[in-house]
N, C-alpha and C positions, 0 to 999 in steps of 0.2 A: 059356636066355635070361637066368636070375638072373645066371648065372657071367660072361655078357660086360658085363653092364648091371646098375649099381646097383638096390636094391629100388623098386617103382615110386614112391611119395614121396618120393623123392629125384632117381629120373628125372625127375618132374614141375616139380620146385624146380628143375634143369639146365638144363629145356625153355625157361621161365619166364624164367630169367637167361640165356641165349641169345639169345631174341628180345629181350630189353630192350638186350644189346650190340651186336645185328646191326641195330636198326633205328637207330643211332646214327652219325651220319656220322663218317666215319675216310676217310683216305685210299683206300681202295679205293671205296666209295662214293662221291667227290666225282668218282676217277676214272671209275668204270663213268656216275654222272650226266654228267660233260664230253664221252664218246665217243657216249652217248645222243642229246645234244640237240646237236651238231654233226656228226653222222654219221647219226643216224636206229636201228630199231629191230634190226635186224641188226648195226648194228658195237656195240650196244650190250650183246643177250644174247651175242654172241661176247666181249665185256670181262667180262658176267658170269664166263662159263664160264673165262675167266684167272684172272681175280683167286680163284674158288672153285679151279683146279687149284694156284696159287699159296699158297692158305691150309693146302689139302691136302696136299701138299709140307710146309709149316710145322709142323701137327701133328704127321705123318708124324718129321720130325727132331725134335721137341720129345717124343716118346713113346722116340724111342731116345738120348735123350742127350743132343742136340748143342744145345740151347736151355743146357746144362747149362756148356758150354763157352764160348759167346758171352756167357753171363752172367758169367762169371768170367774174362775174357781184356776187357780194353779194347780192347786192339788187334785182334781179330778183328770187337768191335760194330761198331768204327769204321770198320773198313772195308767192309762189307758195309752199316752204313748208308750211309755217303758213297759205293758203289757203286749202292746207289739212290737217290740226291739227283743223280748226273752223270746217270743215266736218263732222269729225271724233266726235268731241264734240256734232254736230248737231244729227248725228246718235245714238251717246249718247241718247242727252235728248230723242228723238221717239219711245227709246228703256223704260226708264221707264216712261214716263208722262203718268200721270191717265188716265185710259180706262174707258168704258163703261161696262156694266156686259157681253155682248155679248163679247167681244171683250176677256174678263180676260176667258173666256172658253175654249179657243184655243190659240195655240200659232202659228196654221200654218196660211200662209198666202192662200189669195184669189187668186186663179188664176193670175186675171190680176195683182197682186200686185209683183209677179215674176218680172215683166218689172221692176218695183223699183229697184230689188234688185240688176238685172244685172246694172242699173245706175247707184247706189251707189258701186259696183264692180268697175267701170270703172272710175270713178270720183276718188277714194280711190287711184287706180293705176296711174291713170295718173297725178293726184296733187302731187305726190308721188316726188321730184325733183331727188332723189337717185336712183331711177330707172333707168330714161336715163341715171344719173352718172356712172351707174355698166355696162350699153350696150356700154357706151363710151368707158369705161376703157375696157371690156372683148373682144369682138368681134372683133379688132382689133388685138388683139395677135393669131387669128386664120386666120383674112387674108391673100393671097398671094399676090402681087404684080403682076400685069398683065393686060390684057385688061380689065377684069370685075370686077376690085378693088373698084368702084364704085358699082357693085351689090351685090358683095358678105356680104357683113354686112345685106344689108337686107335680105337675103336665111338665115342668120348663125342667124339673130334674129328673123325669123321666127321660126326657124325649135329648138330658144331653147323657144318660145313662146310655141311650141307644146308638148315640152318635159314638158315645168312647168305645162300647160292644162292636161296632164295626169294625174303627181302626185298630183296636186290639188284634180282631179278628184276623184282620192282614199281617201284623205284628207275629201273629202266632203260626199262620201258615208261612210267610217267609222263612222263620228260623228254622223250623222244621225241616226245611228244606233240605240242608246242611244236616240235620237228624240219620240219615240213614248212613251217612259214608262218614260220621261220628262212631255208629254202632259197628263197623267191619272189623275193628281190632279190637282187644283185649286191654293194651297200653292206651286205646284212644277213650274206653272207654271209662278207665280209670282217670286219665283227665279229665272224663268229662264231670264224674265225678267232685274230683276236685276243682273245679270250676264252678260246679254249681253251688258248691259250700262256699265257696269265697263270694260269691254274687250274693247268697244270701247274707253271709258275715257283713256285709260291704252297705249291704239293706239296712242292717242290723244297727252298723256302728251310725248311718245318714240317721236312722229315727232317732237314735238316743243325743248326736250331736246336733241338730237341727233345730231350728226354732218355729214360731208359726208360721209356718209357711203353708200357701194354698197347694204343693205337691201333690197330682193325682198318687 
């Protein structure tokens, strides 16, 4: 356990700066909060579960490398950001483009439509180029140097993958909250609508105007 994991005061100082970054709103957060409170508490942990398979993906590449590449190529940030800012805009338009009268009754989603949402979860996170940026930059000030210096970024990105899966997790059952006396009217639910298109738009315009920043 020494060999995969810093000595425990230093694990504890990791723990610490984890939760203080994951309980901080960032794009996935704002995301997994808009699918919460206009979808209700299923499309919401299903956004968890993206947005964490998406961060873990990020890690994942930021541990072998390729954080290393996106940092030092413009041309590769910029595209993989501005391929999740057109995302984000696409989520947009789905969010308010004219329904059907069935459709304007409900705002929860069908079962299988869950699998979308964790899609669009993971897609959101992992288009995301400032995510590897911040695993690049973070995880390595908690490494030690040793035989499993190589493993240890992925244990230390896992385990703040699980710390941000919690506080999301709260993120998403509180909004919810507020989800079912959203869906009681017809006019409410059409705000909700259009609210969730603007969060995304709002996503949308933060990734394309933003610079490198470690944003979850």
């Amino acid at each position: 356990m020494d060999e995969l994991t810093p000595a425990l005061p230093v694990l504890l100082v990791f723990i610490a700066a984890s939760l203080v970054l994951a309980v901080t709103p960032g794009p996935g957060v704002f995301y997994i909060v808009t699918r919460s409170a206009a979808e209700g508490r299923k499309a919401g942990l299903a956004s968890v579960l993206g947005v964490a398979l998406g961060n873990l993906a990020s890690a994942v590449g930021a541990s072998l490398g390729l954080a290393s590449i996106i940092a030092t190529s413009a041309v590769a940030f910029e595209i993989v950001r501005y391929l999740g800012a057109l995302y984000l805009f696409l989520l947009a338009w789905k969010a308010v483009r004219p329904r059907g009268p069935a459709a304007e009754r409900s705002v929860r989603l069908p079962r299988s439509e869950n699998a979308r949402v964790l899609r669009d979860g993971f897609v959101v996170a992992v288009l995301n180029p400032k995510t590897m940026l911040f695993f690049a930059a973070f995880l390595p000030q908690f490494v030690v140097p040793g035989s499993m210096q190589a493993v240890q970024p992925l244990v230390l990105g896992l385990l703040f993958v699980l710390i941000a899966a919690s506080t999301d997790t709260l993120y998403a059952l509180f909004a919810a909250l507020v989800s079912p006396y959203l869906s009681r009217a017809s006019s409410a639910v059409s705000a909700t609508r259009f609210a969730a298109g603007a969060a995304y738009f709002g996503l949308g315009v933060f990734a394309v105007l933003s610079g490198h920043r470690g944003d979850r």
